[in-house]
C-alpha angles and dihedrals in degrees: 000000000000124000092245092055093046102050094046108070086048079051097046082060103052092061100051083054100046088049094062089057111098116073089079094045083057096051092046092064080078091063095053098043127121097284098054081050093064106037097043085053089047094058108042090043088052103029102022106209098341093107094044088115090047095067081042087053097051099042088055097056097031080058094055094044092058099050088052089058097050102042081049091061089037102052092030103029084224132121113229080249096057098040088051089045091059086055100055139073119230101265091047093046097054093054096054080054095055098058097038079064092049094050090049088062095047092057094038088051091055091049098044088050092053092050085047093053091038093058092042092051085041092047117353098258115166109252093246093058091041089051096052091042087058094056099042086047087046093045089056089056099053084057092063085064093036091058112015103039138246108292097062088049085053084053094046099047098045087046078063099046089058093055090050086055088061098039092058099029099047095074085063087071090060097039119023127207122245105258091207088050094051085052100046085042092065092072112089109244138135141216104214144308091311100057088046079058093049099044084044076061103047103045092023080065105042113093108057114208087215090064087045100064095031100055085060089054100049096049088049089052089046103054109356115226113321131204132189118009102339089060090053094050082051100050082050087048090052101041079064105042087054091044090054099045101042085049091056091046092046092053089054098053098038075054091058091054096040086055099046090048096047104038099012107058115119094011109135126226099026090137093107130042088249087062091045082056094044094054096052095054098054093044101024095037121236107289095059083048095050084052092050087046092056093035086057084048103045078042090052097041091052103046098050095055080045093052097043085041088063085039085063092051091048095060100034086054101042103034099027086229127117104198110188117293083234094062089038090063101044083054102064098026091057090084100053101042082059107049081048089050090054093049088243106173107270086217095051077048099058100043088050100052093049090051082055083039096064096046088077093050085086101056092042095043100046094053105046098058104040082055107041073048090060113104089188094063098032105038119191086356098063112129121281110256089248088049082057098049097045090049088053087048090048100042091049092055094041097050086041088055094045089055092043082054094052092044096043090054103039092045094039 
């Protein structure tokens, strides 16, 4: 047998598998938006390295937690939306609706906000015109899905999520982290009220309802629901496609973190993702800032058609109605568009819109386990006793965090 006969088949399968890798790519881009931004830079420019276990923590759950959502639309051929929709009666559902809604805009408001920043720091836009850019720009995107199909949406969004990985990771060759104080940085410890605070902000966050919902929706669309071996060859097929995305994610925030602690400590006002900039600038030069600038607004473009994109599925599971992509943007982007038209502070904003944000963890997470827990609805597939009991675990500390959150802002 010739070499070359030998190695194809191993190359035709890799790219079978290889062609069922994208939902989960999709899904990340919540975990890298403008909000991780801010929160990842916060904490390496305050605390160094001390919250480097803290990026490795939330990878972790937020990994389990997706693979939960996709093996739900695979074994069932039902979004999250839909399942919890056949569970529900009409008022209950609407209200679900309703903060789901609520929820959408929240997330939209905080990605919007960071496109808006990213175009005035690129080319010194006003925030009102770069927020309306970003959503015209996002609005072409989720045309891409709308009329070409998945797939080529999959292409595009993990395209951008490349760009957001150099944007971020370029500053560390330039200024490398300490490898002692990564490592030191992997054992769970605090400083003080303020970096538990911190740490509440950066695990409480984590998991996005919207990916949430969305993950189980994309992997219905891709392959529609599966029995007998083909379904098994899938749910391998997921649980890679996860590992290798939240991985990815993972590195880019823990990249985040890593820049802000080796070139960001002692900087003052890198509090807001404008500071951040500024003090790259000053310490990095202007072309790794000018990286970090495109990679905030690919971060924030992405993650606002994704985000209107899992608005879409909300509504079309819930309320079994599908309204124009048109009048769904405009939606969720009218929020944002006002609070940028009364100068309100981009970083107020932001905070705000992840304490509304949390309020939605608890209608995602609880759902999701209790029916991926089900043996009546998954069958054969249903969650090993030790996955249960690990979601619950996740989705109590995420939810307590998520209070803690609401009541730390609102109190402090």
């Amino acid at each position: 047998m010739s070499l070359a006969s030998a190695i194809k088949p191993r190359i035709t399968r890799f790219r079978a598998g290889a062609a069922l890798l994208g939902p989960a790519f999709v899904a990340a881009i919540a975990y890298v938006d403008p909000g991780n931004v801010a929160t990842n830079t916060a904490a390496g420019a305050t605390y160094g390295y001390l919250l480097v276990w803290v990026v490795v923590v939330a990878n972790v759950m937020a990994g389990l937690v997706q693979y939960l959502s996709a093996k739900l639309g695979l074994v069932t051929g039902q979004s999250l939306p839909e399942a919890v929709r056949d569970r529900l009666s009409t008022p209950t559902r609407l209200a679900y609706w309703a903060q789901a809604e609520i929820v959408a805009m929240a997330t939209d408001l905080a990605e919007v906000l960071g496109g808006a920043i990213a175009l005035n720091l690129l080319f010194d836009l006003p925030l009102l015109l770069g927020g309306l850019i970003t959503g015209v720009v996002s609005t072409a995107l989720l045309l891409i899905q709308d009329r070409a199909g998945q797939r080529p949406f999959e292409r595009v969004i993990t395209g951008l999520l490349l760009i957001i990985a150099i944007g971020f990771a370029a500053g560390l060759f330039v200024s490398p982290p300490s490898g002692p104080g990564v490592l030191g940085g992997l054992l769970p410890q605090f400083a003080g009220s303020d970096s538990v605070l911190l740490a509440a902000g950066m695990l409480g966050a984590t998991v996005m309802p919207h990916a949430v919902y969305l993950h189980s929706a994309l992997s219905r669309d891709r392959h529609g629901r599966q029995t007998g071996p083909r379904l098994g060859r899938l749910l391998g097929a997921t649980r890679y496609d996860v590992g290798v995305a939240m991985v990815f994610a993972g590195a880019v925030n823990l990249a985040m973190l890593l820049l802000a602690a080796s070139a960001l400590s002692g900087f003052d006002g890198v509090d807001s993702l404008s500071g951040v900039h500024n003090a790259i600038g000053q310490h990095l030069g202007n072309g790794i800032a000018l990286l970090f600038a495109v990679g905030l607004l690919a971060s924030g473009l992405a993650s606002t058609s994704v985000g209107c994109y899992a608005g879409a599925v909300v509504m079309g599971g819930l309320l079994h109605r599908r309204i124009p992509l048109l009048a769904r943007r405009l939606l969720t982007l009218l929020p944002a568009v006002v609070l940028l038209a009364l100068n309100v502070d981009p970083s107020w904003a932001l905070v705000i819109s992840q304490v509304v944000l949390s309020f939605g963890i608890p209608f995602a997470l609880i759902p999701l386990v209790r029916l991926t827990s089900a043996r009546g609805l998954m069958g054969d597939n249903v969650n090993h006793r030790i996955t249960t009991a690990l979601a619950w675990v996740i989705a109590a500390l995420v939810i307590a965090l998520n209070l803690a959150l609401i009541y730390l802002t609102v109190t402090g």
